[in-house]
N, C-alpha and C positions, 0 to 999 in steps of 0.2 A: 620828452624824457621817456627814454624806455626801462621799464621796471627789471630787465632781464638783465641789464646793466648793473643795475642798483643791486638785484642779486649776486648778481659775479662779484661786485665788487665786498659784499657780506661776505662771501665765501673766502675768496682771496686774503681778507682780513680778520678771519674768525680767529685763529689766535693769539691776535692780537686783543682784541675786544674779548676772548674769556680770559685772559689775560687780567684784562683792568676787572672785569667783576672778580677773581681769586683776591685781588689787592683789595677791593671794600667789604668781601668777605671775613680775609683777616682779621680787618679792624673792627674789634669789640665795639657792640654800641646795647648796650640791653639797658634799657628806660626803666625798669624797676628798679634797679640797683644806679645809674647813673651813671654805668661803665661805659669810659670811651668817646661819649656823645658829641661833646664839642671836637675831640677830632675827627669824628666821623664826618658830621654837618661840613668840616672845612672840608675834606677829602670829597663829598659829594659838591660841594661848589666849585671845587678845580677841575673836575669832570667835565661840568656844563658849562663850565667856562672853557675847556679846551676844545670842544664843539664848537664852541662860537655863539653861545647867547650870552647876553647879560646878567646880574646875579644879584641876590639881594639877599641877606640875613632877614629875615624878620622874627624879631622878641616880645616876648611879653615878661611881668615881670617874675613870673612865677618858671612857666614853661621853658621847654626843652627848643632849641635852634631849630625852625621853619626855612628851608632853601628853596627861595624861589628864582627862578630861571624863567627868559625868554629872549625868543625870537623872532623878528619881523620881518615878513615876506617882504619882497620888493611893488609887490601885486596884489596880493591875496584878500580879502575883508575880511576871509572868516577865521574863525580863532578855537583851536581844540588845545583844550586842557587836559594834561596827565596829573590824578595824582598819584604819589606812592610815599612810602614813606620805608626809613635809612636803621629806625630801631627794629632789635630783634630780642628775641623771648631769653630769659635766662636759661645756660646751658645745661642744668643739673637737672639730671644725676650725671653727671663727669663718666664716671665707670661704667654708663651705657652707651657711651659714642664708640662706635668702631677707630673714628678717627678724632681727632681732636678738633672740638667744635669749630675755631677760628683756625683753621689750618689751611680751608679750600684747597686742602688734598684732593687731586685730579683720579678717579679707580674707573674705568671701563668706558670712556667718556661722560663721567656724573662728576659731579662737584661737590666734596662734601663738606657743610660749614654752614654754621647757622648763617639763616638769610640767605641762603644759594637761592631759594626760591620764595621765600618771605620774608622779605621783598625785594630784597637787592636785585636778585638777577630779573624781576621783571621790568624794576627801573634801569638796567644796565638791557637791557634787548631795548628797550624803548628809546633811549639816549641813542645805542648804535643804529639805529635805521634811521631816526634824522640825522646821524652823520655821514652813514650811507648816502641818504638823499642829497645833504647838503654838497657830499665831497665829488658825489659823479653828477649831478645837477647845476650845482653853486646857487642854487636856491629851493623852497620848499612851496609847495603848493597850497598852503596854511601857517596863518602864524600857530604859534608852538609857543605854550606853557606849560612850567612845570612845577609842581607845587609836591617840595617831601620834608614830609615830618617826623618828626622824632618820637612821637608819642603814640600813635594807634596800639603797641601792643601793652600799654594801660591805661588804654580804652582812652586816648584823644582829651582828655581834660581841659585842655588851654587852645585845641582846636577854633572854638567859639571868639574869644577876643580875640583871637590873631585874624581871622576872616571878617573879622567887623572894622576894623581898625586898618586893613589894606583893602577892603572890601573892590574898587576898582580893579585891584589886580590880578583880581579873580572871574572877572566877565570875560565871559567866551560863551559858543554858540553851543559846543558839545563840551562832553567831560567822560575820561575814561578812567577807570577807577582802579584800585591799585593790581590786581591781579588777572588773568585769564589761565584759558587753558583747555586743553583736546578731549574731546570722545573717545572709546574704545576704535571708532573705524578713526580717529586721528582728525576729527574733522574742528572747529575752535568754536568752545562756547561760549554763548551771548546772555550775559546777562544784565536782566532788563529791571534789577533793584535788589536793594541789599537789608537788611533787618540791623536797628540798633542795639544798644546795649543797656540794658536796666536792672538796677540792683536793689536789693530792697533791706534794713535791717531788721527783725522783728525783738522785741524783746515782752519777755514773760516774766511775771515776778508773783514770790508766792511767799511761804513762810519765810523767816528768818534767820531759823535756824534748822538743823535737821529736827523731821518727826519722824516716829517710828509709820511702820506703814499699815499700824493698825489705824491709824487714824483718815487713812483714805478716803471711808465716804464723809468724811466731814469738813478735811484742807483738800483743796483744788491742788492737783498737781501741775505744777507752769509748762510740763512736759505736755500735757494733754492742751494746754490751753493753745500750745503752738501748734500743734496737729491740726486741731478746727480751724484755728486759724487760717492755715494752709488751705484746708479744704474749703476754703471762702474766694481763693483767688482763682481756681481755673479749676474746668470740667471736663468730663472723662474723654470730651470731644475738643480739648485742647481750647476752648475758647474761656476767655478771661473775662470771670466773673463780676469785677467790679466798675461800678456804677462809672459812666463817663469814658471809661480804657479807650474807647473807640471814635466817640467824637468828633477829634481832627485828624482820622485816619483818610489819607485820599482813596478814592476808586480809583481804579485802571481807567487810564488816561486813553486806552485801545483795546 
């Protein structure tokens, strides 16, 4: 297989394939609000299905539609998994889009439309280079999965059951995770781990009712009580003060 091929033929076929990302850009899918989702999940399974892998819904009973995709070499053992995921952030404020959020209005070769680039269009580059491969090849060098979810832009909630409960279909050797991207001199960066999401709520309770504020050195104000508080969890050096935070943190594996 020569790669120079596989190039020509991305080129030869680029407007076609920004083609298919303007069409799942269109389609609304914002996970906060619920807009769109299950037509999107379809639209992203007819995708992978028109590639040529197999497809699967997977649900929970809470959670938003899981599209999982794959393909298998004729040869290969080893297994790289993508994932990405189909939801995008709510578009408001409205009246700050130049163009209209679900439009993937084309202005100077850019795309403009929520998801042009979180995440759609890195799962739509990703989709077209294994069909690149597959259509000047007629096979790939790796089986190929593809794991996108609807949920990452509030914060992956139902993530957890659904990878316990297909847990097999998620073994693979590598895993490349939902986004990339270039340097100033254009060159692509590598990155080697990503940080979670942790929220916390605090609550302060104090008088009952209003006091006047002569009475300050004597009722605790729940305002100050949340201050200290705060200043109990992390130091001026960024490291997090409470007991344990760190425990099942791994080292650098390299």
């Amino acid at each position: 297989m020569s790669l120079k091929e596989v190039y020509g033929h991305i080129d030869a076929n680029a407007d076609a394939f920004v083609n298919d990302l303007v069409k799942l850009v269109r389609q609304p899918s914002v996970s906060a609000k619920g807009e769109g989702i299950e037509a999107c999940a379809d639209l992203v399974e007819k995708m992978l299905k028109k590639v040529g892998l197999s497809t699967k819904i997977l649900r929970t009973k809470k959670g938003n539609p899981v599209v999982y995709g794959e393909f298998k070499s004729k040869s290969a053992k080893k297994t790289l998994l993508f994932y990405n995921h189909y939801d995008v952030q709510p578009p408001e404020p409205i009246e700050k889009w130049t163009y209209p959020p679900f439009s993937g209005k084309i202005v100077d070769g850019k795309i403009f439309g929520r998801g042009a680039t979180d995440n759609k269009g890195n799962f739509v580059s990703r989709l077209k280079a294994v069909q690149s491969l597959l259509e000047v090849n007629g096979d790939l060098p790796i089986n190929i999965k593809f794991f996108v979810e609807g949920e990452e832009e509030i914060g992956s909630p139902n993530l957890e059951p659904v990878i316990k409960e297909n847990k097999p279909l998620f073994s693979a050797d590598a895993a490349i995770w939902e986004f990339g991207g270039t340097n100033r001199q254009g060159r692509p960066h590598l990155y080697l781990g990503l940080k979670g999401v942790l929220s916390v709520e605090m609550m302060a309770y104090g008088a009952s009712k209003d006091v006047h504020s002569a009475n300050a050195p004597l009722i605790v104000n729940p305002a100050w009580r949340l201050v200290w508080a705060l200043n109990l969890l992390k130091a001026a050096d960024e490291k997090i003060l409470i007991d344990g935070f760190y425990e099942n943190v791994l080292p650098p594996s390299a």
